[in-house]
C-alpha positions in Angstrom: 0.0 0.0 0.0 1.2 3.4 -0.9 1.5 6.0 1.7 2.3 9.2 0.4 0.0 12.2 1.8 -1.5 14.9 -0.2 -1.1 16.9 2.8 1.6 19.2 1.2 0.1 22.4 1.7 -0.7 21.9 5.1 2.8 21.7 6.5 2.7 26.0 5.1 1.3 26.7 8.9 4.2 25.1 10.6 5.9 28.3 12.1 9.7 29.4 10.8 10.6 29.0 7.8 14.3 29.5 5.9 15.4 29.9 2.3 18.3 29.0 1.1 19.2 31.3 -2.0 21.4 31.5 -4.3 21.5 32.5 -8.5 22.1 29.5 -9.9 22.8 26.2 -8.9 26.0 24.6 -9.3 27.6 21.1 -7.7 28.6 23.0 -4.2 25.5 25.1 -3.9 25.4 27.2 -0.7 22.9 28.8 1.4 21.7 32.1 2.3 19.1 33.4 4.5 15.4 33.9 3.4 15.3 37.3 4.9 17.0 39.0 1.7 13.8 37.7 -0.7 11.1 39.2 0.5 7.9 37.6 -0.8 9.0 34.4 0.7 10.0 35.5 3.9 6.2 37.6 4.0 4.7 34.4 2.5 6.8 32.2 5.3 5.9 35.3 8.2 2.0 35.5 7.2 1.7 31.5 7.7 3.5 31.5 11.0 1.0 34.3 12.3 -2.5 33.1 10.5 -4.3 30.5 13.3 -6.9 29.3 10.3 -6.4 28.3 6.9 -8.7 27.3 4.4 -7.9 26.5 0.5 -8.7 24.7 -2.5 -6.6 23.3 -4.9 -6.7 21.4 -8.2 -3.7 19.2 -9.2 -2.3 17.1 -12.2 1.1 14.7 -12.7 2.3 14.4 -16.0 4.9 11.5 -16.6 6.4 9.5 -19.2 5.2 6.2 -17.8 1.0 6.3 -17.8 0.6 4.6 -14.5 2.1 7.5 -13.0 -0.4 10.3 -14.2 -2.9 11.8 -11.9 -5.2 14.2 -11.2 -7.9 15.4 -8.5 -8.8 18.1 -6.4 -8.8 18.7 -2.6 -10.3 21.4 0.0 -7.8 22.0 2.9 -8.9 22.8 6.5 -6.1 23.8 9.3 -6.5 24.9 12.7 -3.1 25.7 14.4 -1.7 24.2 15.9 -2.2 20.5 15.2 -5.4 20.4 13.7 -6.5 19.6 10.0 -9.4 18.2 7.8 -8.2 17.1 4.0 -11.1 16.4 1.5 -9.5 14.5 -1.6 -10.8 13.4 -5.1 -9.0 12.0 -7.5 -8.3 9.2 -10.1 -7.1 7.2 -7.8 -9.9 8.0 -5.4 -11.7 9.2 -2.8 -10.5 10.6 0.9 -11.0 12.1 3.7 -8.0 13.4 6.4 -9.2 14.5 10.0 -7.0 15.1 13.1 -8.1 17.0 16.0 -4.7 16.8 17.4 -5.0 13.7 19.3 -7.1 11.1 16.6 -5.9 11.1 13.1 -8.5 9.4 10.8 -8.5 8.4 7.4 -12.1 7.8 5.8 -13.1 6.2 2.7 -16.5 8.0 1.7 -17.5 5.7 -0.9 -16.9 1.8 0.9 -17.8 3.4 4.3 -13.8 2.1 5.5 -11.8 4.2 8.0 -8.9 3.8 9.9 -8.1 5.6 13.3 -4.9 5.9 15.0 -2.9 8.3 17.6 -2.0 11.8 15.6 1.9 13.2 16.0 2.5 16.4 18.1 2.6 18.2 14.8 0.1 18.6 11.6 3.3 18.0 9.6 4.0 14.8 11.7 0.6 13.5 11.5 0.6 14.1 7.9 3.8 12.1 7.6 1.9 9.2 8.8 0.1 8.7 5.5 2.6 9.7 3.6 1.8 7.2 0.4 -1.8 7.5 -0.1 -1.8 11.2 -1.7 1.4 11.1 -3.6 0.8 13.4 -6.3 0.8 15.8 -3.4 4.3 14.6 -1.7 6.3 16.7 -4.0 4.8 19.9 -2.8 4.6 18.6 0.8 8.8 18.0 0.6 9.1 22.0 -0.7 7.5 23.4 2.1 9.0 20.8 4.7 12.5 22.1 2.8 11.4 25.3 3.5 10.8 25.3 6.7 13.7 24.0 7.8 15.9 26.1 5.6 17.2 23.4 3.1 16.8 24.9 -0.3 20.0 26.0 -1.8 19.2 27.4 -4.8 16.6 30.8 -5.4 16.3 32.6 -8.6 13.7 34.9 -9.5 11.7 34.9 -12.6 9.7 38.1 -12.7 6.4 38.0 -12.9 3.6 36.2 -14.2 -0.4 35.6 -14.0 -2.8 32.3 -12.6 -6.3 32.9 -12.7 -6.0 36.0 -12.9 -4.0 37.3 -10.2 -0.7 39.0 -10.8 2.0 36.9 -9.5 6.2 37.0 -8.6 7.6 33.9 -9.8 10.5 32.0 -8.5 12.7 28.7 -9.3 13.6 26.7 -7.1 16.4 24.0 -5.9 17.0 21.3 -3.0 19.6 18.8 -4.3 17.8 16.7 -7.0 14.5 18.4 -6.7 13.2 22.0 -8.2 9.6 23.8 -8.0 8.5 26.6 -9.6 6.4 28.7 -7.2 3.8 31.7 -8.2 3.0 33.9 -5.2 0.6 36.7 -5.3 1.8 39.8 -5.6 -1.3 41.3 -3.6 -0.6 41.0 0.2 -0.4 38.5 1.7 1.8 36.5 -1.0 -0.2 33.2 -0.6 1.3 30.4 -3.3 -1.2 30.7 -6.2 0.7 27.6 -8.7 3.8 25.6 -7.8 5.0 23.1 -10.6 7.1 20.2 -9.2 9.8 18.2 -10.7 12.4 15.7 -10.1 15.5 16.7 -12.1 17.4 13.0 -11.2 14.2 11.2 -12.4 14.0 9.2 -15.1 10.6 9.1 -16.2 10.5 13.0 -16.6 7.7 13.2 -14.2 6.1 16.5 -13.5 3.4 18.2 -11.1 1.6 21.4 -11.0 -0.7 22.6 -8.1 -3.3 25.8 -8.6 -4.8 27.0 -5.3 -7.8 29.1 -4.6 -7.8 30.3 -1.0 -10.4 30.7 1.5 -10.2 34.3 3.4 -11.4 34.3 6.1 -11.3 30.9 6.7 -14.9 31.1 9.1 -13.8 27.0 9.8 -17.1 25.4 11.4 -16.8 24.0 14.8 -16.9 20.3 14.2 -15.1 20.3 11.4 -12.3 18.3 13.0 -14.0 15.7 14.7 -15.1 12.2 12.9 -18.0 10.5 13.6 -18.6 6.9 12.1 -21.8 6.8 10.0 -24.2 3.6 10.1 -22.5 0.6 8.7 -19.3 2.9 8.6 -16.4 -0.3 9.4 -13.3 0.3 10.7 -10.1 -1.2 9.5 -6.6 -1.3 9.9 -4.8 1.0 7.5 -3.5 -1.7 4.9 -7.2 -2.8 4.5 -8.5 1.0 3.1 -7.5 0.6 -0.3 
């Protein structure tokens, strides 16, 4: 069974958040401090301060091999600190993510499965527990988690460009063998509009691209975090959900 979480976005309300930068990348690629590019510091500052997020986002892989092609859409829910609800469709089908910071729960809507079991002291550790079953997501999910703990090494800017509409600084980025290219609004707060994902060691020149819509205020309903089983709802160990 697969376990790779969609929960990428998510992990964008963990608190500090550093940049390595750099112009170009190169074999010994160093790092600087995220302070001196300021769209992703305010983007990094605005998602340590905000207690609520809500967002939608459609996403697509692209690959050589056909097996590996996917698409869907989700609706993110995040309550600071270790809160979250995760509604997922796609082609490989349907989920839902809860955690109210003690229970994580993964439901299957459609065959009425779920699986329960003890969330991690963070939403980026709880989503690490189901890391597999949303893996068109990982890609993003491994850019912030670089992020945050100040492991990119190389920054370039790309001037600007538009998604959906809204006016947008664009940069490209690189950790090791891995690169995104990240729109961020150019309207405060800078909130990641499209991020395109790619593996530069991979051979199957696989690719994924992430447009979000987000949710201001975010106005998340009280019991939006907690699960309760529905008649004939059967719960399973986590192997058994696919």
């Amino acid at each position: 069974m697969r376990y790779r979480l969609i929960l990428a976005c998510v992990a964008i309300c963990m608190p500090a958040l550093a940049v390595a930068g750099h112009d170009q990348a190169t074999d010994d690629l160093s790092v600087t401090k995220l302070e001196s590019l300021g769209p992703l510091k305010s983007m990094r500052d605005y998602f340590a301060q905000t207690s609520e997020l809500a967002f939608k986002t459609s996403f697509r892989e692209t690959s050589d091999l056909a097996s590996l092609g996917r698409s869907g859409s989700a609706k993110f829910y995040i309550r600071r600190p270790s809160s979250f609800r995760v509604e997922l469709s796609s082609t490989q089908g349907d989920y839902v993510f809860i955690s109210d910071g003690a229970t994580f729960t993964i439901v299957r809507p459609k065959s009425g499965k779920f699986s329960r079991m003890s969330a991690s002291d963070s939403i980026i550790g709880t989503m690490y527990l189901a890391v597999g079953l949303l893996g068109s997501q990982a890609k993003f999910l491994d850019f912030i988690w670089a992020v945050e703990f100040g492991e990119l090494h190389s920054v370039t800017p790309h001037g600007e460009d538009t998604v959906n509409g809204k006016a947008c600084d664009r940069f490209a980025i690189q950790r090791f063998d891995q690169s995104w290219d990240i729109c961020l609004d150019r309207k405060p707060p800078p909130l990641p509009r499209k991020v395109v994902s790619r593996a530069l060691a991979s051979n199957d020149r696989s690719m994924q691209t992430n447009e979000f819509e987000w949710i201001e205020p975010a106005n998340l309903a009280p019991g939006l975090f907690s699960f309760v089983p529905a008649p004939g709802a059967r719960e399973v160990r986590p192997s058994e959900l696919e």
